[in-house]
VEXDOZA-753127 format. One record per residue: residue in one letter; x, y, z of N, C-alpha, C, O in turn. Coordinates in steps of 0.02 Angstrom, whole numbers, padded with zeros to 5 digits, always signed. Example, Ala and Ser with C-alpha at 12.3 -4.5 7.8 and 13.67 -1.06 7.14 Angstrom:
BEGIN
A+00660-00284+00390+00615-00225+00390+00660-00165+00390+00712-00166+00423S+00642-00112+00354+00684-00053+00357+00645+00002+00394+00670+00057+00402
***
This chain:
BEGIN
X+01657+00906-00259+01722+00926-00282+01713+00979-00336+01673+00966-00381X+01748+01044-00335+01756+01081-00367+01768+01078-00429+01826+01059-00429X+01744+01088-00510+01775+01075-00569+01838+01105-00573+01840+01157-00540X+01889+01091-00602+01943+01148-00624+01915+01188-00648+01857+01185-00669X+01964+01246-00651+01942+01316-00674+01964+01344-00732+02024+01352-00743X+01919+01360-00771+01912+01381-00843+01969+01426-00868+01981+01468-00824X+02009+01434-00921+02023+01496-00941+01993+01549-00941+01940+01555-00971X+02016+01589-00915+01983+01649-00909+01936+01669-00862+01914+01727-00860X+01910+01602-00807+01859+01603-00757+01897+01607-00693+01939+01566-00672X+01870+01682-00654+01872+01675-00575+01852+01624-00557+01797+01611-00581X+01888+01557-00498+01861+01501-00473+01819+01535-00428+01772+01500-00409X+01823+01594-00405+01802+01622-00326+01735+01647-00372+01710+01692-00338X+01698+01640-00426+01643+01674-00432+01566+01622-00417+01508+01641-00414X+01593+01559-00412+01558+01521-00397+01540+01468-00435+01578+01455-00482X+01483+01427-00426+01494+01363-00490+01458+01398-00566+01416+01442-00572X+01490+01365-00609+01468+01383-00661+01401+01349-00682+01381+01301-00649X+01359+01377-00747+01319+01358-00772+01304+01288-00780+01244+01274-00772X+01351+01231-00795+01344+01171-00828+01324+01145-00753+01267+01123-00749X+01373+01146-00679+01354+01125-00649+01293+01136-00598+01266+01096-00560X+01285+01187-00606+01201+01204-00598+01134+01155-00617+01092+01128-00581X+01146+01159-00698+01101+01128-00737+01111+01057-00696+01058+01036-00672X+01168+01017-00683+01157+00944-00667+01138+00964-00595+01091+00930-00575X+01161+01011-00546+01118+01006-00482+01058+00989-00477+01035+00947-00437X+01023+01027-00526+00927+01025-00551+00923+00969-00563+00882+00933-00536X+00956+00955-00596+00948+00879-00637+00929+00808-00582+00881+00772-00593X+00966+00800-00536+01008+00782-00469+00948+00788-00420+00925+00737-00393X+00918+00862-00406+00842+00863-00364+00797+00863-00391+00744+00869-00360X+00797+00855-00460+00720+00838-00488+00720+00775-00491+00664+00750-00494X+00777+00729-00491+00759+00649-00499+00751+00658-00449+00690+00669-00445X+00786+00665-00370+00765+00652-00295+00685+00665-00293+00638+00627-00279X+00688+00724-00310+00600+00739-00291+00551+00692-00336+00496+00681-00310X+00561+00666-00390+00531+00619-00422+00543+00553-00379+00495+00518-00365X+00605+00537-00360+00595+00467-00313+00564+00477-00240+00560+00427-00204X+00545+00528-00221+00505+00568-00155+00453+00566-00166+00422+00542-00118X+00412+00583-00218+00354+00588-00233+00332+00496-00237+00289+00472-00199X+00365+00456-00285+00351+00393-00295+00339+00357-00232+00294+00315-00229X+00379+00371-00181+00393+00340-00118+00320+00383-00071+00277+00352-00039X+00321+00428-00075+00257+00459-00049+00176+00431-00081+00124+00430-00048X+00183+00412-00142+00132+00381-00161+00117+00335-00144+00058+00323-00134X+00188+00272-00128+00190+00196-00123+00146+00206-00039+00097+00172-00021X+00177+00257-00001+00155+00250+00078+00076+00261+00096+00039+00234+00136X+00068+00313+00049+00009+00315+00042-00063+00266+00020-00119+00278+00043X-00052+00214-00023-00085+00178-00051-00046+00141+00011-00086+00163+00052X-00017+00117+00037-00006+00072+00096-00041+00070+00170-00053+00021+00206X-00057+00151+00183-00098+00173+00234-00159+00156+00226-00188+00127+00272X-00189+00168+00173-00252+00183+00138-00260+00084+00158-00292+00072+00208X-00242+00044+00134-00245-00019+00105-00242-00040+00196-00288-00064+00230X-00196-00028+00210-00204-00047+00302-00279-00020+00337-00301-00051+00385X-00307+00028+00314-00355+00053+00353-00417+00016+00336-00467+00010+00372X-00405-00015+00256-00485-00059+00221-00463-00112+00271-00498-00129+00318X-00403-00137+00258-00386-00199+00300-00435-00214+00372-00474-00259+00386X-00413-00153+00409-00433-00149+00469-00499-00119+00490-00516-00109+00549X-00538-00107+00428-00600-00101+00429-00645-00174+00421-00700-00186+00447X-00610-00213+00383-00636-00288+00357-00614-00328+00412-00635-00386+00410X-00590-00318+00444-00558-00357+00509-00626-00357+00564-00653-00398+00600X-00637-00289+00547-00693-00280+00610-00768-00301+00572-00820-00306+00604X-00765-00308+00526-00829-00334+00521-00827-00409+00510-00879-00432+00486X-00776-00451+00522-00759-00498+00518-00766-00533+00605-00783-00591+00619X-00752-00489+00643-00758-00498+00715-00836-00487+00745-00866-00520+00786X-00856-00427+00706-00923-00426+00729-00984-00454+00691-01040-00447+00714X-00972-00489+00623-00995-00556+00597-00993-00612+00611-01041-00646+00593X-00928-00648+00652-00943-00688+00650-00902-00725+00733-00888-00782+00750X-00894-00643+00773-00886-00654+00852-00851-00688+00849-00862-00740+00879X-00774-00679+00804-00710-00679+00835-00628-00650+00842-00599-00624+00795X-00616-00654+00870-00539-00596+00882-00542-00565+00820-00580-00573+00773X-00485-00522+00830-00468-00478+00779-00396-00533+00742-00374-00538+00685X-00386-00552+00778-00336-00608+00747-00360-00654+00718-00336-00667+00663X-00410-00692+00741-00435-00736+00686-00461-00721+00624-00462-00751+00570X-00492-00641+00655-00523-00614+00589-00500-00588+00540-00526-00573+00487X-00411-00579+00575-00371-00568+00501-00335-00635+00449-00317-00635+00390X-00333-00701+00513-00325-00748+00479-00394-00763+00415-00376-00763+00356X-00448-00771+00427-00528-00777+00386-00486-00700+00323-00482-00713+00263X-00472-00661+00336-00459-00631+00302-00412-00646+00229-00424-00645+00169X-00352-00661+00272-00289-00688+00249-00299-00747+00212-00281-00745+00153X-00328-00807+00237-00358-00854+00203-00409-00852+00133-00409-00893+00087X-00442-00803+00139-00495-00811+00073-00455-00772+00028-00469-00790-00029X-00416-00732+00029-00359-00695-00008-00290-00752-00059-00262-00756-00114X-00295-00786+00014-00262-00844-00022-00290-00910-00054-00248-00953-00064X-00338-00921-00067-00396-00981-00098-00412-00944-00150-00405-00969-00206X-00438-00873-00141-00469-00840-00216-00418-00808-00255-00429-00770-00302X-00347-00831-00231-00308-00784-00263-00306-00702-00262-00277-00674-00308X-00321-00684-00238-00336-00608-00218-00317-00587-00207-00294-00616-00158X-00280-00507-00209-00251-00459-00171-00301-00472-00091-00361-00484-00091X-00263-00467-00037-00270-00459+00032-00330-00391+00025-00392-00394+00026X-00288-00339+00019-00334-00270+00007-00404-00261-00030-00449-00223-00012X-00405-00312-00096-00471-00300-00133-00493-00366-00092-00526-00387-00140X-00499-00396-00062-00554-00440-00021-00563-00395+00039-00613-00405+00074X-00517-00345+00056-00516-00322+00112-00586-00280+00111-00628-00282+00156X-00593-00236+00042-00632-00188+00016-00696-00213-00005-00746-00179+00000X-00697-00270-00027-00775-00310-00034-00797-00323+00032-00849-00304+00058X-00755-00356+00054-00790-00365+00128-00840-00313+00166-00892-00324+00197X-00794-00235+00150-00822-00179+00189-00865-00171+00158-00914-00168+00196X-00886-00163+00083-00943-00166+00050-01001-00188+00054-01058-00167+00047X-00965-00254+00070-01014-00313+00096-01062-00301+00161-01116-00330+00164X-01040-00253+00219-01060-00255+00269-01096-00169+00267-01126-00146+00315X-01088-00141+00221-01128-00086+00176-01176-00095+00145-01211-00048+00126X-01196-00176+00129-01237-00177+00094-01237-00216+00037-01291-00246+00036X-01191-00236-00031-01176-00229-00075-01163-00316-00058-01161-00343-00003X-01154-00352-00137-01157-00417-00122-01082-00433-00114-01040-00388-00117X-01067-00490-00105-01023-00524-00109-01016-00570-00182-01066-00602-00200X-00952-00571-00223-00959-00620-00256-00944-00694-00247-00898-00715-00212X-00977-00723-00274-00991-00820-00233-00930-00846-00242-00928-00903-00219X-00867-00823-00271-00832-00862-00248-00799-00819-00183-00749-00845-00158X-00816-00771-00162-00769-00737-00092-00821-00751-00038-00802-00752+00020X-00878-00761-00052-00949-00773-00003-00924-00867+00013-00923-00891+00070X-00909-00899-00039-00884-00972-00026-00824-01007+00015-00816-01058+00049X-00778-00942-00012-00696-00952+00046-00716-00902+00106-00679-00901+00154X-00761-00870+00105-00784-00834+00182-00826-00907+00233-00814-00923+00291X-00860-00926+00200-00897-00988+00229-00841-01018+00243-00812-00995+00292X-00821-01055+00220-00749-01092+00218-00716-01088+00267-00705-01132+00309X-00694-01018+00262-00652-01007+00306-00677-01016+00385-00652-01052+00428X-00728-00977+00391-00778-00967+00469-00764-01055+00488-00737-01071+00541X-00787-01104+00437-00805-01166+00450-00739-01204+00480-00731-01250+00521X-00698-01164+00443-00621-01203+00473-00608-01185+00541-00570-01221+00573X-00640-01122+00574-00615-01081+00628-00667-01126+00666-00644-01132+00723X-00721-01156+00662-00778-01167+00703-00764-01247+00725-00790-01281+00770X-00719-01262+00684-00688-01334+00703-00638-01370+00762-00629-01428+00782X-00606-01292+00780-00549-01288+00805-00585-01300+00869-00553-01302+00922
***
């Protein structure tokens, strides 16, 4: 909606100064909530791909589905309290080389042991 028009201001010259300034105002928050939202997706991709890297060495450790191996996943996440993603990322570490710490090496046992029951 158009502001009324000033004393002394052609309406036909276009918007004035003030509402300019809040246009900017208006796409610099958008582009700030664009950028935030571009970050969030990003660390979401990123976090799906460790996921699905720990999945597979979860299948080819311990020769089974990719579904079970996201449950073994899901499970030691939930016993150690853990972000899903940072067990996701030790895991891959783990199969890099790098140790495991004994309590994620303990709900990994654990877990396998619960699957081997079934």
């Amino acid at each position: 909606m158009a502001p009324p028009a000033l004393p002394g201001r052609d309406p036909s010259a276009g918007p004035c100064v003030v509402d300019l300034v809040q246009q900017v105002k208006q796409l610099r928050a958008q582009v700030e909530q664009l950028q935030a939202k571009n970050a969030q997706l990003e660390r979401a991709v990123t976090s799906h791909a460790v996921v699905d890297q720990a999945i597979g060495v979860l299948v080819r450790m311990a020769e089974v589905g990719p579904q079970d191996g996201f449950t073994v996943l899901r499970e030691i996440s939930q016993h150690a309290n853990t972000k899903l993603s940072s067990i996701a990322e030790q895991i891959v570490k783990y199969a890099q080389g790098a140790a495991l710490p004994e309590t994620v090496l303990a709900e990994l046992r654990a877990a396998f042991s619960r699957r081997s029951r079934r």
